[in-house]
C-alpha positions in Angstrom: 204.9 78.3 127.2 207.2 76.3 125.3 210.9 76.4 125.3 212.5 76.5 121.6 216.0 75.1 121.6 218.2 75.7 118.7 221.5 72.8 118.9 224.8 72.4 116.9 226.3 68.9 117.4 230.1 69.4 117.2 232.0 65.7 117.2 235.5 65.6 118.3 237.8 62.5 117.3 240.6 61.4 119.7 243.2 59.6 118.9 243.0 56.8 120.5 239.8 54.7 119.6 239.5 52.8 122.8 238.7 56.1 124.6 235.6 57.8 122.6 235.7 61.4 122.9 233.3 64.0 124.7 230.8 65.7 122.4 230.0 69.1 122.4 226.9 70.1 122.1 226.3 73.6 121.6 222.7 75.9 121.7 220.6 78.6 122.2 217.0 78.6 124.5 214.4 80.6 123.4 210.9 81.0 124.0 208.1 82.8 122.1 208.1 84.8 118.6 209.8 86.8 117.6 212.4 84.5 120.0 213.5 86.1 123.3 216.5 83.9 125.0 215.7 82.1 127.9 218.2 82.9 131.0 219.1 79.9 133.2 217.5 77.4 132.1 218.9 74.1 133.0 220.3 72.0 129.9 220.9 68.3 130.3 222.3 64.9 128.8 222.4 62.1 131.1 224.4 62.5 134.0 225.6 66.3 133.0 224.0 69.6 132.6 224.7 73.6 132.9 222.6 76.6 132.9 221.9 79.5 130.1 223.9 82.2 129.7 221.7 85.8 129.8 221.6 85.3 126.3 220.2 81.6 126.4 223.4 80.2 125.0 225.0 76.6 126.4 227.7 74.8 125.6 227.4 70.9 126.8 230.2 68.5 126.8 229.1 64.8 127.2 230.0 61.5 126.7 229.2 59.8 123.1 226.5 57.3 122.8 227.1 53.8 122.3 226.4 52.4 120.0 228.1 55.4 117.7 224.4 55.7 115.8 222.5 56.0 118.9 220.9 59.1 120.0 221.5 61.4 122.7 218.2 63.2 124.6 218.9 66.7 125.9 216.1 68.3 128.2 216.0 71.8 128.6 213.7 73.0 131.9 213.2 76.3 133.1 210.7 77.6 136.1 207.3 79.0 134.5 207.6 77.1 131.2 207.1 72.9 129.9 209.8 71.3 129.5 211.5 70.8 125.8 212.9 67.4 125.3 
């Protein structure tokens, strides 16, 4: 199986523009159709990651590419399924 993951990319601006801020990253996990959440699954970016809730929600806080156009790659893994990059 297939993890779906469903993201909302939520930018934060600090005040100071030597010190970038975080980025939230926000989602939901899901697997299958019609889509049934995916319980502790492990989200990650880089160096950070955090597990679904029982709802297969995840909030993600990490640091902001750089370049400020450059991409971040999140990978979602959970026992029994492929990974979702």
């Amino acid at each position: 199986m297939v993890l779906g993951v469903i993201l909302a990319l939520v930018l934060s601006q600090s005040a100071r523009p030597q010190t970038p801020a975080p980025m939230t990253i926000t989602g939901r996990v899901t697997s299958g159709t019609p889509a049934r959440p995916i319980a502790n699954a492990v989200v990650g970016a880089g160096a950070t990651s955090t597990l679904t809730d029982a709802d297969g929600r995840f909030t993600l806080d990490v640091a902001p590419p750089v370049p400020p156009a450059a991409t971040v790659r999140i990978v979602v893994t959970c026992p029994g399924f492929l990974d979702a990059v």
